[in-house]
N, C-alpha and C positions, 0 to 999 in steps of 0.2 A: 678728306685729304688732311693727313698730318702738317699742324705749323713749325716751323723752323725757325728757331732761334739760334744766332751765334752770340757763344762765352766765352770766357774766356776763365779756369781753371788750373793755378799755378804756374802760369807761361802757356800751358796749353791751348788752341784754340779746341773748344769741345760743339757740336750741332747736337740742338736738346730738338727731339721731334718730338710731337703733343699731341695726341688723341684725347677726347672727354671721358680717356677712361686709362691712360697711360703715359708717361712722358720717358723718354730713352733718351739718355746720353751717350754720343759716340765721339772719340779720339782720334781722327784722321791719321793723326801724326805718330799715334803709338801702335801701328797696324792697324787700325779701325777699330777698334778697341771697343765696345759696346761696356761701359764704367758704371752705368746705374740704369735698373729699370724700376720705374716705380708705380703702384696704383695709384691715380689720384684721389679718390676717394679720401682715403686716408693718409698719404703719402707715404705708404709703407713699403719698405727696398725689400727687393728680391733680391738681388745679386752683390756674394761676399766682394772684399776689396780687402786688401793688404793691410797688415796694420800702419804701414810707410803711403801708400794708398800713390797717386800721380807725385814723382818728386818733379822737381822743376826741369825741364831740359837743361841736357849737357851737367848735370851734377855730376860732382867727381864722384869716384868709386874709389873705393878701398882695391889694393891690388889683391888679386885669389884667382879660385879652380875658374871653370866656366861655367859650370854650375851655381858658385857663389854669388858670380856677376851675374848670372842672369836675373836672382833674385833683387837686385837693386831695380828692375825694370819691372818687377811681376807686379802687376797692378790688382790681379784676377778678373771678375765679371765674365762677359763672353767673348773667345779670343779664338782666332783661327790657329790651329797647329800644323804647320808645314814649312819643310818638307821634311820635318822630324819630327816623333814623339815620342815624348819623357826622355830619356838618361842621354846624353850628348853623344854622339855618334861620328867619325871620322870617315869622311869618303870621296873619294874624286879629286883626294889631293887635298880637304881642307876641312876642317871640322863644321861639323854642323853641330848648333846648340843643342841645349835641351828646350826640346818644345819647338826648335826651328826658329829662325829667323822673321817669316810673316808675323810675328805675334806684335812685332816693335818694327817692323818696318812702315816709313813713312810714304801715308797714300795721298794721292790728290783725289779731291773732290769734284761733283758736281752732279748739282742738284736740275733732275729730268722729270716735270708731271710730277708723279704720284713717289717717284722712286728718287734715291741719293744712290749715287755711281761713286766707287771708291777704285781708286787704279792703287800697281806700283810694280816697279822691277827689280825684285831680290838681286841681290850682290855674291853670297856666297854661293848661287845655284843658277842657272839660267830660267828663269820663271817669271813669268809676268801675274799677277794675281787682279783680278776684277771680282768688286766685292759690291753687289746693288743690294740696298737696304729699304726696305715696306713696312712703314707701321701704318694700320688700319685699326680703327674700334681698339681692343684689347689683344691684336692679334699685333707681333715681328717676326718677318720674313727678311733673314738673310740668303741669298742667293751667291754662287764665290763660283769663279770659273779660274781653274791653273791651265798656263798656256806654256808647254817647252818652246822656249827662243833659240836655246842649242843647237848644236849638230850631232848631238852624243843621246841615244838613249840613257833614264835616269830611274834610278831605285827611290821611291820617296814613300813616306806615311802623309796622308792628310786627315784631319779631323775639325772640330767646332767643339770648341770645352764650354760649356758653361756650369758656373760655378755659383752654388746655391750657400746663405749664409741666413743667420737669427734675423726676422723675427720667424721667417719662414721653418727656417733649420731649427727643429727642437724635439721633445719627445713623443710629442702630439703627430708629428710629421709620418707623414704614409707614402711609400715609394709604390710605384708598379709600372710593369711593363708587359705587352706584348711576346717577352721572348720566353723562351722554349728551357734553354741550356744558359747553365753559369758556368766557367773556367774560372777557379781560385787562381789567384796569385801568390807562388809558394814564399813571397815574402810578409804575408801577412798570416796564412794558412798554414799553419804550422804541421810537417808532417805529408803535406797536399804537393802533390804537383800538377801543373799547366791541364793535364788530361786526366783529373780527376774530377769528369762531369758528374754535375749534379741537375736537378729540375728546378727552374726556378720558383721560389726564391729563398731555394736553400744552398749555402755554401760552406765546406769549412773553414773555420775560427782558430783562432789561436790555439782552443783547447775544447773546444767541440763545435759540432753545427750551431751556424745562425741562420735568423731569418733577416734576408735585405731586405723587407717589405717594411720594419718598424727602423728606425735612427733611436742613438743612446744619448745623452746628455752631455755637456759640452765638456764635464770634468769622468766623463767612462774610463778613460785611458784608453781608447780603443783605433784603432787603424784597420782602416777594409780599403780592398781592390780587388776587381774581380771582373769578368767580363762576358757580358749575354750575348748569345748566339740565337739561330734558328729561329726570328721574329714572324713572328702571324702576320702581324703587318708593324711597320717602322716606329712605333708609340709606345713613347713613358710617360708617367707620370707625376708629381712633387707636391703633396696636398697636407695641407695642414686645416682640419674642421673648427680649431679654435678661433683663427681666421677665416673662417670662411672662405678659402681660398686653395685654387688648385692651380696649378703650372701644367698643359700639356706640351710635349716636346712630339716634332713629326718630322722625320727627315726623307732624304734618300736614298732608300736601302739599295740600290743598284750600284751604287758608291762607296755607300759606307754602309754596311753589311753586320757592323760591331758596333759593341756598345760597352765606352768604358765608365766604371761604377766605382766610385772612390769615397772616402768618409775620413775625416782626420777629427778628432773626440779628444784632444787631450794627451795623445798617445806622444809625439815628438817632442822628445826632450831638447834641449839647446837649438842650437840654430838649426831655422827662422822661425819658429813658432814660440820655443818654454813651455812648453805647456797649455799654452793658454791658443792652439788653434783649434775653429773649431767652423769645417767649411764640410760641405758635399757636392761631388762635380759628376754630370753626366756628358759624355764626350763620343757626338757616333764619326765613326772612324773606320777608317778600309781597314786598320790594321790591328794586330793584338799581338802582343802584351805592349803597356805602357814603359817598355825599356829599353826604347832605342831604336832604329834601323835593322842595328845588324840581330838583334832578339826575335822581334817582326820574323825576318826572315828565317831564323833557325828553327824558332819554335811553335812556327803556324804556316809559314810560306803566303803570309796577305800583305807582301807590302804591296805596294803600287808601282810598275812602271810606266812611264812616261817617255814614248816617242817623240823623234823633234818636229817641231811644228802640230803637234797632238794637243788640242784643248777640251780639257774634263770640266765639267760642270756639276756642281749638287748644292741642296739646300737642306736649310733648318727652319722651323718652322714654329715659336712659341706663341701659345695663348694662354691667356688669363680666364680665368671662371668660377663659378661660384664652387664649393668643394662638393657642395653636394646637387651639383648643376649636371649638363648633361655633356659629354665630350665633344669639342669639334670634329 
């Protein structure tokens, strides 16, 4: 059984759970936010964070897009995305952000046995979201069930982003997955469009094929998105041999079916990065492409509908392990 410690991190209250082989910090108040996961061994972080990283509640903002604002809030690590993903979306009369709302919405807690129970009822959508949390050994199992409270059937994307950064993220770093097919994103794929499948893990580049299986170094200049299909079964991977260390991801593919594969190296000039970002994110998701609702729907037909009174349930599933150890 994981120990529970409450902190408290620039205004925030943060619940550090603690296994003799892991400790996770989660944000109730910023959508449940999972902000640090670390091996204890060496206290070495997995999961990127923002350069602005938790600002304190209720900070002003600069006035801009909604896009802009959202970035005052992005903290990164591992964040639920619903009922939008990626580029801001307008629908049912009111804009949904980018990345959705659950990401900063505030949950209430409470801690059952072995599991932490996280509630909350989104504002701009009728959605109640229950998010139960499991750390065991070197294993986090997040669990998230969406419930429509409406009376209106709803068009939504949902997903689980986690976001991978240095010391993990480097050039050493080895991707793999279970799936079959990649779809480029013809905004990084120069030339490519949506249904220019390829076999994993090859995709077009900018200016010819790459392989997703290797990462470039933090000054490449390089930007990837792309997105795997057809999985043998729901498993990636995130392994670096210099550490010793591998990340498996397991979800549920009757849910979430996709898998998005993002890489920022340097490539994003001026805001929010300069230059100097340098994160990798795997994100399994009902839906594809990472631009929006109404994209979802034109260019693949996966978003999600949601009945009223219909409650979906999926999970995610990471462990930790030696790199050259044997998979859960």
């Amino acid at each position: 059984m994981a120990d529970l410690e409450l902190i408290t991190a620039r205004g925030w209250q943060v619940l550090r759970l603690t296994t003799d082989q892991i400790a996770v910090d989660i944000v109730p108040g910023l959508g449940g936010t999972i902000v640090s996961l670390r091996r204890r061994s060496d206290d070495l972080e997995l999961l990127w964070r923002s350069p602005w990283g938790l600002r304190p509640p209720g900070s002003p903002a600069v006035p801009g897009t909604s896009d802009a604002l959202m970035m005052d809030t992005f903290v990164g690590g591992w964040q639920t995305l619903f009922p939008n993903g990626g580029d801001s979306a307008t629908t049912s009369g009111v804009e949904w952000g980018q990345d959705g709302e659950a990401r900063i919405a505030p949950f209430e807690w409470e801690r059952t046995g072995d599991t932490l129970t996280m509630t909350t009822r989104l504002v701009r959508s009728p959605f109640e979201i229950t998010k139960i949390v499991s750390v065991e050994a070197a294993r986090v199992r997040v669990e998230e069930s969406i419930r429509n409270v409406g009376g209106e059937t709803l068009e939504t994307m949902w997903g689980q982003q986690v976001i991978f950064g240095p010391p993990l993220l480097s050039p050493d770093t080895v991707v793999d997955a279970a799936a079959a097919l990649v779809h480029p994103d013809p905004i990084t794929a120069s030339g490519a469009g949506y249904h220019d499948i390829t076999p994993w893990p090859r995709t077009p580049g900018p200016y010819s094929m790459i392989n997703l299986r290797t990462l470039p170094a933090a000054d490449a200049y390089e930007l990837r998105q792309a997105y795997l299909t057809e999985f043998r079964r729901p498993w990636a991977s995130v392994s670096n041999a210099r550490l010793d260390l591998a990340v498996d991801l397991e979800w549920n593919s009757q849910t979430w079916p996709y898998l998005w594969y993002a890489l920022e190296a340097g490539r994003q000039e001026g805001f929010p990065w300069f230059s100097r970002g340098y994160f990798f994110s795997l994100t399994p998701s009902t839906s594809w492409p990472a631009h929006g609702l109404h994209d979802a729907r034109s260019v693949s037909s996966t978003t999600l509908w949601v009945a009223p009174d219909l409650e979906v349930t999926s999970q995610l599933t990471l462990t930790l392990r030696p790199a050259g150890g044997t998979r859960g």
